[in-house]
C-alpha positions, 0 to 999 in steps of 0.5 A: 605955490603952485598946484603939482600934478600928475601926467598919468598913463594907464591902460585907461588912457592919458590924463592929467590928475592935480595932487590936491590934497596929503597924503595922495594915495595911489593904488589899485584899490577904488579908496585910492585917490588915484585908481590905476589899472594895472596888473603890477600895481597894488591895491595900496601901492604909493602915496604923495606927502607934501613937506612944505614945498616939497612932495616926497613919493612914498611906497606903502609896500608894494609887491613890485616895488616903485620906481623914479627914472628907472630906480626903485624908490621907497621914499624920495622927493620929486622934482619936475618932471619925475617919472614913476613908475608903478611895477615893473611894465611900463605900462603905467607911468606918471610923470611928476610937473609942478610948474605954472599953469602956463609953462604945463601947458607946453610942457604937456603939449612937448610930452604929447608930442614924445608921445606921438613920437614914441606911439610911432616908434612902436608902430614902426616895431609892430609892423615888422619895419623895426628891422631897418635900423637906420630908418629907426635911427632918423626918425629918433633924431628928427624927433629930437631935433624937432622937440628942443629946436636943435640944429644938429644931432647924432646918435652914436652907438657902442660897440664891441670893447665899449666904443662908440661909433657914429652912426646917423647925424642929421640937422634941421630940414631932415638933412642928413649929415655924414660922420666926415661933415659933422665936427664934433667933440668926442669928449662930451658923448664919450662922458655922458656914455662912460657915465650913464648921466645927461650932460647940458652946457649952456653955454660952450665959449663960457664953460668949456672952450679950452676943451672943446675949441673944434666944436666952438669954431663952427659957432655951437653954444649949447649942447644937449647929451643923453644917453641911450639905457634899456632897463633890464628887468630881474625876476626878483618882486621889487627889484630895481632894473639893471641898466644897460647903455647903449649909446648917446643922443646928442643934440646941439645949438647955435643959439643961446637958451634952446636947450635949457628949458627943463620941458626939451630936458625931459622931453629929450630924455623921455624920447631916449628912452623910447629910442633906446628900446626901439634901436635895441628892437631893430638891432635884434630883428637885423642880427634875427634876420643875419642869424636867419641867413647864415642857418639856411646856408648851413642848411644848404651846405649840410646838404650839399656836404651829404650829397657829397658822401657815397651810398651806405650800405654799399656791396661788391661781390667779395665785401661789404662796407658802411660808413656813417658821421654825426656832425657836432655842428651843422656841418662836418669837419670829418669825411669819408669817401670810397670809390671803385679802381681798376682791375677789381680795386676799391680805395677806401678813405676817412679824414679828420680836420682840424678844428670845427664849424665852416673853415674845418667844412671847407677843408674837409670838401677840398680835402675829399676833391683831392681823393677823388682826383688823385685815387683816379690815377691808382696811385699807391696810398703812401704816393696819393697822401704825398700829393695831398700834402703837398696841394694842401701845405701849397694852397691852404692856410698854415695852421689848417692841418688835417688826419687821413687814412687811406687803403685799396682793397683788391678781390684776392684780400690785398689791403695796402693802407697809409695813415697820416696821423689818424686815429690807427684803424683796427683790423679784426681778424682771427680773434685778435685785434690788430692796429694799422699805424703805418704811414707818416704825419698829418696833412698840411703841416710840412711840404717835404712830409713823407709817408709809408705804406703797408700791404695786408693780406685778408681772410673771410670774415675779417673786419676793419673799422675806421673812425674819427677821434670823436669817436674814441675822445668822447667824454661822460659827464663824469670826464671818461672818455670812450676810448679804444677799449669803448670801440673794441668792446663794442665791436667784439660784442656784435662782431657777427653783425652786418657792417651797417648794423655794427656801424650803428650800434658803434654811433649809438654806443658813443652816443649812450656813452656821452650823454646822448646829447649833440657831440663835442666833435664830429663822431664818423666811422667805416666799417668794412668785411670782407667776404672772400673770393668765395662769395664772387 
């Protein structure tokens, strides 16, 4: 029988090491009769016991545990071309060989050559090139077909919903085959991908030809199919990895006998392997790269949206008014915006849109464009949020709706407003609180939607505060919400304060209110006094 060995990777280097006697002990410790360094491998880790032709792998209570092809392993037989694994890194791995000298020879001269390929693989990783996928995908598969001297192969990736999907097909002479060129039976990789398990047919007009006639049409005899599994290691001391499959390598051959020899098998496999991890790598930087992207330009339209916003604190000579929003993601589904009339007027707005992240954004910038164009005219509130309505129902798609108030405050204490489905402002005058309701639905819902309008006159001293639903729905932890008597308390407790003051003990009530963490909905509020003829 002949002698088995181990192909033996450590923080030492590469070596090959002969089981010459049992049991073969393997450890940390110098008594071992094979000392590895490693930080997860015990003193005492395994030992190799030979049962007449067999040799069964035994853990002698490690404390990471030992593993075979990925599985943890208290007692096992070996078969050629085992791989073990000693913890939990993949820094040390041994790989189980028990046949002829002469056929070791190749079979390490093919394990080399993985080797070099795999050393590549991270090196293409270590440089910061992992990132082009496809560059990855090539070199995998050239590897592959250079290793078992296949003629085609391809790798197909899975997708959303557990599909898989061509990606990159090439064939010998590092040519590069399309998904269109390459016919190929789907049921062979759809298998080996449900099933996590190499599948090899030795032959396809003998075996299988019923079922996969296409492929035996183009003169294909055998075919080689693994898949592609990263090893997702859990924190539990001993636990085995979770695999998780992301695709299948395939390779095929017109010739009889290229795919069979167990050293392409575990060559093949252990170039998977290594490729699974690297593709893996690849597409991660390339999502990093994308995630990278969309960031900076949300960054950009964050900026663009607060340039957008008038100046707060803002004073004219008969009032004064401050308004501030406190986006629940990078960019704001709310907006406010004042603007100065004619004849001494000043118009007023706040909007809500529905919905969150950059749709609700975009609507809001195209929302507060049409204020700016239609206030410009001096248009009544009820006749201007009739305009918006209609360009908005027109020109946007259905299901975007929006809240809107809007109000035109002239010197001598006139307040004419119209509120479309916004939260009901509430006007703080002479000890009471009053809600402004007046106006019609929200915006965007129906063409022919029609609105009213209400006149107020103002006092001295009189306060209106304008704000946004994620300021009167936030939620504690305990499911209260802020609510309407959260603003009027707030409010009433530091009526005397200037508009910008009040305004931020408002945010910062809400914020205390909720948590203090990042707001399930954009918090935005207007604060206006007015200071009365007087102070002109």
């Amino acid at each position: 029988m002949p002698t088995a060995r181990l192909h033996v990777t450590d923080r030492r280097g590469r070596r090959v090491v002969a089981i010459d006697k049992s049991p073969f002990t393997i450890g940390r410790g110098p008594e071992s009769d094979l000392q590895l360094s490693g930080g997860e491998v015990s003193r005492d880790h395994a030992e190799i016991l030979r049962d007449g032709d067999r040799y069964v792998l035994r853990d002698r209570g490690s404390r990471y545990g030992t593993f075979v092809g990925g599985v943890a392993a208290r007692e096992r037989a070996l078969v050629e071309g085992d791989r073990i694994q000693l913890g939990r890194s993949p820094a040390v791995e041994l790989v189980f060989l028990q046949e002829p000298e002469a056929a070791a020879v190749g079979r390490e001269a093919l394990v080399e050559a993985v080797r070099q390929t795999a050393a590549l693989l991270e090196g293409l990783r270590a440089l910061g090139a992992g990132h082009l996928l496809n560059d990855v995908l090539v070199l995998v598969l050239d590897a592959a077909i250079e290793v078992s001297g296949a003629d085609r192969g391809f790798i197909m990736l899975g997708r959303e919903g557990g599909a898989l999907e061509f990606t990159v097909g090439r064939a010998r002479g590092r040519l590069t085959l399309s998904g269109q060129t390459f016919k190929i039976s789907h049921k062979i990789p759809e298998e080996v991908f449900a099933r996590g398990e190499p599948r090899i047919i030795a032959d396809l007009i003998d075996e299988a030809a019923d079922a996969h006639s296409a492929t035996v049409a183009l003169g294909i005899r055998q075919v080689l199919c693994v898949p592609l599994k990263l090893l997702r290691f859990v924190d539990e001391p001993g636990a085995a990895p979770e695999p998780t499959r992301i695709g299948v390598l395939y390779l095929d051959s017109r010739e009889s006998g290229t795919l069979l020899s167990a050293p392409v098998q575990i060559g093949v496999e252990t170039l998977a392997t290594e490729a699974a991890v690297a593709i893996e790598n690849a597409r991660l930087y390339r999502e990093t790269l994308e995630k990278a992207r969309v960031d900076q330009e949300l960054r950009i339209a964050a900026e663009m949206q607060r340039a957008l916003r008038p100046p707060s604190p803002y004073t004219a000579p008969t009032f004064e008014i401050a308004a501030r929003s406190r986006s629940s993601r990078s960019i704001a589904g709310d907006f406010f915006d004042y603007i100065e009339l004619s004849d001494g007027a000043f118009g007023f707005a706040l909007g809500d849109i529905a919905g969150k992240g950059p749709p609700a954004a975009v609507l809001a910038a195209a929302l507060q464009g049409m204020f700016a164009a239609y206030v410009s005219g001096a248009l009544p509130p009820a006749d201007t949020l009739t305009r918006v309505n209609t360009t908005l129902t027109r020109h946007f798609a259905e299901g975007r709706f929006a809240t809107m108030v809007y109000g035109i405050l002239w010197r001598d204490g006139r307040l004419m407003y119209s509120n479309a489905g916004h939260n009901p402002p509430m006007l703080f005058a002479r000890g009471a609180v009053r809600r402004l309701e007046h106006g019609g639905i929200p915006l965007g819902l129906f063409p022919d939607a029609k609105y009213q309008e209400e006149t107020l006159r103002l006092q001295a001293g009189d306060l209106l505060v304008l704000f946004s639903d994620g300021v009167s729905e936030a939620m504690n932890a305990a499911g209260d919400i802020f609510g309407d008597e959260g603003v009027i308390a707030c409010v009433s407790a530091h009526l005397d304060q200037p508009p910008s003051e009040l305004l931020d003990r408002l945010i910062d009530a809400v914020a205390e209110f909720s948590g203090g963490d990042v707001p399930t909905d954009d918090v935005t509020s207007l604060i206006l006094r007015y200071t009365g003829t007087s102070a002109a």
